[in-house]
Legacy VTK file of the C-alpha trace (Angstrom):
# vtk DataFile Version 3.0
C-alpha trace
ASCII
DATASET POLYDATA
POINTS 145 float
15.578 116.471 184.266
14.316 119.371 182.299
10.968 119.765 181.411
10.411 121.397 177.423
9.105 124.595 177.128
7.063 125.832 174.075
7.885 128.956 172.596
5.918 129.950 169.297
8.182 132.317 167.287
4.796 134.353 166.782
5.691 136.563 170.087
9.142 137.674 168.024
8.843 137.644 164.201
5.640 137.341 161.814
5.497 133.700 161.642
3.368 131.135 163.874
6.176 128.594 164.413
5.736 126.342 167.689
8.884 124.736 169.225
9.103 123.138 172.161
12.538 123.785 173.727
14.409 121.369 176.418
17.055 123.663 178.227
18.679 124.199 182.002
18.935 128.063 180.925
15.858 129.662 182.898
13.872 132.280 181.114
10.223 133.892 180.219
8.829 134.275 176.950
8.725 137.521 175.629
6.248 139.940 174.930
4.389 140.016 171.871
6.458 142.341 169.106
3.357 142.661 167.494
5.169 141.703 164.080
3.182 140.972 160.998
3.244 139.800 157.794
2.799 142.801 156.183
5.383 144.325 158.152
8.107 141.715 156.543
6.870 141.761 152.574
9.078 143.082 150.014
7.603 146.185 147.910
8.630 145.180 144.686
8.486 141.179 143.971
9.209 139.042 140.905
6.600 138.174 138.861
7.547 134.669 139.104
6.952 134.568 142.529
3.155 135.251 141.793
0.906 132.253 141.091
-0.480 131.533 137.852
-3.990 132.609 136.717
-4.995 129.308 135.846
-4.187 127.577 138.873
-7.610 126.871 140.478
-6.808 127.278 144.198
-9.939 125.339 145.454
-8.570 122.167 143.914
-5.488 122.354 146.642
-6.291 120.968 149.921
-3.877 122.428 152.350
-3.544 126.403 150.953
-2.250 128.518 153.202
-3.909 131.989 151.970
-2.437 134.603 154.350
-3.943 137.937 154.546
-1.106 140.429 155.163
-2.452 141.690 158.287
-1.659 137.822 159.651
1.166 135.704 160.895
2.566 133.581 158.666
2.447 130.027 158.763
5.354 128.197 159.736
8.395 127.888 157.339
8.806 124.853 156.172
11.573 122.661 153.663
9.083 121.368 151.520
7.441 124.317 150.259
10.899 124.822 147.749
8.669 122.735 145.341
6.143 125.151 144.129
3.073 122.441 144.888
0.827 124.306 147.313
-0.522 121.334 148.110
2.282 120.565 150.535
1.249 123.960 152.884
3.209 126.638 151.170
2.275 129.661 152.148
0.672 132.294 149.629
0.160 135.688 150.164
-3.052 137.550 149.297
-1.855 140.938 148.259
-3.609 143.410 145.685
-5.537 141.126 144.396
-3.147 138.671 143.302
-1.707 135.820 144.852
1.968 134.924 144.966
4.347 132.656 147.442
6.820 133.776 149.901
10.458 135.169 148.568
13.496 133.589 149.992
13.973 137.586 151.589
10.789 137.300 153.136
11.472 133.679 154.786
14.476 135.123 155.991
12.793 138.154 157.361
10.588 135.381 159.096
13.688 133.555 160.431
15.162 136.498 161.891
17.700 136.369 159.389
19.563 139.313 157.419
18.622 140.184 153.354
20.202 137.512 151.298
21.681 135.543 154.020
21.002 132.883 152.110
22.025 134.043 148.745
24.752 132.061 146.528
22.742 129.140 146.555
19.854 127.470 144.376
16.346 129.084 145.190
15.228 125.308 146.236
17.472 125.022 148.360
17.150 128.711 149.448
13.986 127.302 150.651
15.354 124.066 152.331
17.547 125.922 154.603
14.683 128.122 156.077
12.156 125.888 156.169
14.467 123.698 158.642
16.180 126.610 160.122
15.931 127.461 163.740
14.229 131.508 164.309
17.028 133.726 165.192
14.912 136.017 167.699
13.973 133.006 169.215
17.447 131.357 170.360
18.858 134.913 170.925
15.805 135.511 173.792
16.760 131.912 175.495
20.232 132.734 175.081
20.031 136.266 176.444
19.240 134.678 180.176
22.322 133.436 180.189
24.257 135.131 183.629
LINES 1 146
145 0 1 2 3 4 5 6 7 8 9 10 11 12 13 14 15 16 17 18 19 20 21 22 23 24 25 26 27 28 29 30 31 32 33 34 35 36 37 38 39 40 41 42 43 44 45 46 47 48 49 50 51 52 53 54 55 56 57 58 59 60 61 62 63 64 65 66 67 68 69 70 71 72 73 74 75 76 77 78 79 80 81 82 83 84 85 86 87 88 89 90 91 92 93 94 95 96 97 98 99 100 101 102 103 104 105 106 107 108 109 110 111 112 113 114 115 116 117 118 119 120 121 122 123 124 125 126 127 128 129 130 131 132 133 134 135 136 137 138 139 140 141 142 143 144
């Protein structure tokens, strides 16, 4: 007898990510924290994190080529396979283009540094991409009397 609510994790971390939840806890969405991607990046990244000179971008039909001063798009469990043809996605920074780190997915979860460290990088990924946002359960839950 509930009706869903939608609640895009843009309002509390730098990722668009719409959800629509069903709950009998009441509550308003939050403010906007004003959170970008930029505000989430690591300074120093791994060069194998960077795409590829060769790879001809226009060739891709769903890149997701985020300025830093964006959200990102949302997370998701596929983008583990390095094909940015399946939405991962890249960063536009200095010039050079380069995919998410597992730090910065977390950072878009709401998650600590290397929460998710002691597994594989794919599956790294996996977990993220079907993860729920921390902020975004912790404002729903915080209604609770």
């Amino acid at each position: 007898g509930v009706e869903p609510v939608m609640f895009n994790a843009s309002l509390v971390s730098a990722q668009s990510r719409k959800r629509l939840f069903w709950t009998n806890i009441p509550f308003t969405l939050p403010d906007d924290k004003g959170i970008l991607l930029k505000d989430i990046l690591e300074a120093e990244v791994d060069e194998k994190f960077y795409v590829k000179k060769t790879m001809n971008l226009s060739t891709h039909q769903k890149v997701n080529l985020r300025e830093t001063d964006e959200k990102a798009h949302t997370l998701c469990s596929t983008m583990h396979k390095g094909s940015h043809a399946n939405g991962t996605t890249l960063v536009k920074q200095e010039e050079r283009i380069r995919k998410l780190t597992p730090i910065e997915c977390e950072r878009l979860q709401g998650l600590p540094d290397n929460y998710t460290e002691g597994v594989a990088i794919t599956h790294r990924y996996k977990c993220l991409g079907n993860a729920f946002n921390v902020d975004v359960v912790a404002h729903i839950l915080s209604h609770l009397k």
